[in-house]
C-alpha positions in Angstrom: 157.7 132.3 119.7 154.7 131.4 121.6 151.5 130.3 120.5 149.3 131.7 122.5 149.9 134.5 124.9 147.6 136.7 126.8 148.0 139.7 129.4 146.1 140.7 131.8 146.1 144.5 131.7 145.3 147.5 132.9 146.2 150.3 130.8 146.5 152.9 133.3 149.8 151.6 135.4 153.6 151.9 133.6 154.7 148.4 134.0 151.2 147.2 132.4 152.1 148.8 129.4 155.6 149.0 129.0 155.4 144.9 129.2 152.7 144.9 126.8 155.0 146.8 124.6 158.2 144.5 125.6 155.6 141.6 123.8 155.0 143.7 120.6 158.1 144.6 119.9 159.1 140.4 120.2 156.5 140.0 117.1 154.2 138.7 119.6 150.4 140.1 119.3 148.8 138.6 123.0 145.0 138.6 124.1 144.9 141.1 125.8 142.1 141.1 128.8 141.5 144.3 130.9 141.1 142.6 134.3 139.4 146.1 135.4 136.9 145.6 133.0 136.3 141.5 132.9 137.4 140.1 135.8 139.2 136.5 135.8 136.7 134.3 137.9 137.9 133.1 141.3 138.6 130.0 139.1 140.4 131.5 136.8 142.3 132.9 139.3 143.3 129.5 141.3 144.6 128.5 138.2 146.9 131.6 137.5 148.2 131.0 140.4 148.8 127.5 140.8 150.3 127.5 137.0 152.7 130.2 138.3 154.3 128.4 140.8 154.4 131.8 143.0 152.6 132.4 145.8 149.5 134.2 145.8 151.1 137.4 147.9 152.4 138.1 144.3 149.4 138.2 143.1 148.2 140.8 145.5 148.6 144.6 145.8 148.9 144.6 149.5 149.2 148.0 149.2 146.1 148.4 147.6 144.0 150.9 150.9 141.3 148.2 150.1 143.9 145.1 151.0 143.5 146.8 154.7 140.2 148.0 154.8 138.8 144.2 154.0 141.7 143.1 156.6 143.5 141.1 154.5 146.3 141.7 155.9 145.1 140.5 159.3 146.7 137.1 160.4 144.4 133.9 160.2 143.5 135.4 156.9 143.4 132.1 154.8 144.8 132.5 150.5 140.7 130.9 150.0 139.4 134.2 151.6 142.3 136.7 149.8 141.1 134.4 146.3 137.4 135.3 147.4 138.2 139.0 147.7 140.3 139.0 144.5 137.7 137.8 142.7 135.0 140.5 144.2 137.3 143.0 144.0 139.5 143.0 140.8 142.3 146.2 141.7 143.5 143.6 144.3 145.3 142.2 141.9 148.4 142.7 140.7 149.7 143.6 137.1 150.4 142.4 134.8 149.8 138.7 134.7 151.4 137.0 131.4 150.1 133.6 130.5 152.1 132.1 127.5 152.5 128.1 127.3 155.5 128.0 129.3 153.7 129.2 132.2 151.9 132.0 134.2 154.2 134.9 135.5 153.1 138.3 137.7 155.7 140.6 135.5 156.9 142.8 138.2 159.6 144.2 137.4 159.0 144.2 133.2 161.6 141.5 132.8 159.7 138.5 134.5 158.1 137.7 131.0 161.1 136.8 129.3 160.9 133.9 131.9 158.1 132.5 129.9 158.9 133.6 126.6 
């Protein structure tokens, strides 16, 4: 079982909470962080991402109306400047985000975190 394990969450969306549940009923009690209401740091971010080993398109919801109207979608749009919108605009990103110490996973579908479990 892992040490540590947190979640970023938002309670609101299905797959948030039905993998928070899938980590309760494992024995595991995670950190749980409500990204909606305190926001991982760009920093904090980078790091997500780079310890997930997927690219940071996972980490965004593209479909997100925002995701156009900033046009982040637009081509030339560098990851620094999708990281700099993430960051001042938290719903960009995607949930949930597992962080256990085998490594960093977007869980979408549910069964991603038994990747890192």
């Amino acid at each position: 079982m892992p040490d540590h394990v947190t979640i970023y969450h938002n309670p609101q969306c299905g797959t948030s909470r039905n993998t928070l549940a899938l980590l309760r009923e494992r024995g595991i009690a995670p950190e749980v962080i409500e990204y909606l209401k305190t926001p991982p740091d760009r920093a904090t971010l980078e790091r997500l991402v780079a310890d997930s080993g997927q690219p940071l398109s996972d980490f965004l919801r593209s479909k997100e109306a925002l995701y156009t109207e900033l046009g982040l979608d637009a081509s030339g749009v560098t990851d620094a400047q999708r990281l700099d919108a993430v960051a001042a605009h938290p719903k960009l990103l995607q949930r949930p985000i597992v962080v256990t110490p085998r490594g960093v996973r977007v869980c979408r579908p549910v069964e991603r975190v038994l990747e890192i479990l």
